[in-house]
N, C-alpha and C positions, 0 to 999 in steps of 0.2 A: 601507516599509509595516510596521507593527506587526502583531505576531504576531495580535490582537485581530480586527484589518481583514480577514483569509485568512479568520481562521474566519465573519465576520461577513459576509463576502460568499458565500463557501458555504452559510452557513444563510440568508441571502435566497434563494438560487436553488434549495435544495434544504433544507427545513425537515424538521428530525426527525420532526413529528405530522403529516407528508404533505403532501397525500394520497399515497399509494405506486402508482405503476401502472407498469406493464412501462414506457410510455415514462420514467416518470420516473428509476427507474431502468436504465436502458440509458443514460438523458443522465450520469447519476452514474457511469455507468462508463466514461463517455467525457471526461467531464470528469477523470478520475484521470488515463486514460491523456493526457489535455492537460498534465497539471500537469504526470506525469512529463517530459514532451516540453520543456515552460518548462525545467524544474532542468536537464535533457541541456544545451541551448541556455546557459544562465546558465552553464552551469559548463566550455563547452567550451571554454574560452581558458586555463583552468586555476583553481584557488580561491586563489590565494596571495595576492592582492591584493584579492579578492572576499570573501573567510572571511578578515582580516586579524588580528580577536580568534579565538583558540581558543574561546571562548567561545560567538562566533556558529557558527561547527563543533559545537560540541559541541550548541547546541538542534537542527541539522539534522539531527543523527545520533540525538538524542532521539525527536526527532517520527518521521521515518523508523520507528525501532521502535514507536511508538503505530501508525502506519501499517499495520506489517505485522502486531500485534496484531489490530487492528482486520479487516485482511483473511483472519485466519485464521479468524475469527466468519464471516466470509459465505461461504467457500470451505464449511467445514462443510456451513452451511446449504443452498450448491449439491448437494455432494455428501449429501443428505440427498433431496431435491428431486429427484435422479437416480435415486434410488434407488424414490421413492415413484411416481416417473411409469412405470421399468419395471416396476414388481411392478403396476401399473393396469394397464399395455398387454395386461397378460393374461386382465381379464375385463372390456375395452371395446376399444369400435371404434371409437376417438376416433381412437387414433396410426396414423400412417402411416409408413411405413420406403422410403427410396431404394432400399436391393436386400433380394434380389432380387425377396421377394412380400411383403413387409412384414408378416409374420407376427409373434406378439406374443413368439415365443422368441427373435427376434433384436431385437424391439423392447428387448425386457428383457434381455437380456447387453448390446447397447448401450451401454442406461442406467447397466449395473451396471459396467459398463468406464468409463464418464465418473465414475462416482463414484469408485470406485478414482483418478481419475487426480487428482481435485477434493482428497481427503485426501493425497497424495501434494502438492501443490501446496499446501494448507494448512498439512502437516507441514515445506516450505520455506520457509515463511514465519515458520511459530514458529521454526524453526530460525535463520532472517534475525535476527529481532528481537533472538533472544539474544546474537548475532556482532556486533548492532547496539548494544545494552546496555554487551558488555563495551568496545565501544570505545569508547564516551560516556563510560565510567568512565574512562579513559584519559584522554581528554580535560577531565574538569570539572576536575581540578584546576590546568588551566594558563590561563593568561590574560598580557591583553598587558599589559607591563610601562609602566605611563605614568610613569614618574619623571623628572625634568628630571635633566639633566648635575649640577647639586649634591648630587642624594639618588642618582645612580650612573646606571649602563647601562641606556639601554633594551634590550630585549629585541630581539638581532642585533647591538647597538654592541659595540664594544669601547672599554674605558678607554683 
């Protein structure tokens, strides 16, 4: 399937201009952790025969870093989101809290501790991308060698 097709079936099911509603995205975020779960499964037998051009490695480890780029935008935004809904808990009666009286000082250290953990999780993720970067680099400049026995070794042969 061309790289084209992934993105074109993802934006059929889930279009940039929306509409955005919690369900819509809660499905985008369950569809990620699907995709993750496909790549586990494709790759569990090993990539040597799977990823046989370096090449095709190298856009996987590309896109991967767009990936975690991308995730470090919404982690933000969660932990922003965390933020804004404990500093409300404390002049509304909207939040409820499981212990122990759902008072709005524990509503909002909560929150403020989910944020903390959201940046934290974000800052792994830029972290990711960059580790993901430098190996892509590593990776572009190699590719499989198609030359027939007259113009020399493929790539593994010996002369």
């Amino acid at each position: 399937m061309p790289t084209q097709t992934g993105i074109d079936l993802i934006n059929q099911a889930f279009s940039l201009d929306g509409p955005h509603t919690a369900d819509t995205v809660i499905a985008a975020a369950a569809a990620i952790a699907e995709l993750w779960r496909y790549l586990g499964h494709a790759t569990i037998g090993g990539t040597r025969n799977l990823l046989a051009d370096p090449a095709d490695a190298y856009s996987v480890v590309g896109l991967l870093s767009v990936a975690d780029r991308r995730a470090t935008d919404v982690l933000e935004r969660l932990a922003g989101y965390a933020v804004n809904v404990g500093d409300e808990s404390t002049y509304t009666k909207h939040f409820g809290h499981d212990d122990p009286d759902g008072s709005p000082d524990q509503i909002q250290a909560g929150m403020h501790y989910a944020a903390t953990e959201l940046r934290q999780a974000a800052n792994s993720r830029r972290w990711s991308a960059s580790e993901l970067d430098r190996a892509a680099g590593w990776l572009s400049h190699i590719y499989r060698n198609t030359t027939t026995s007259d113009e020399g070794a493929a790539l593994g042969e010996e002369n």
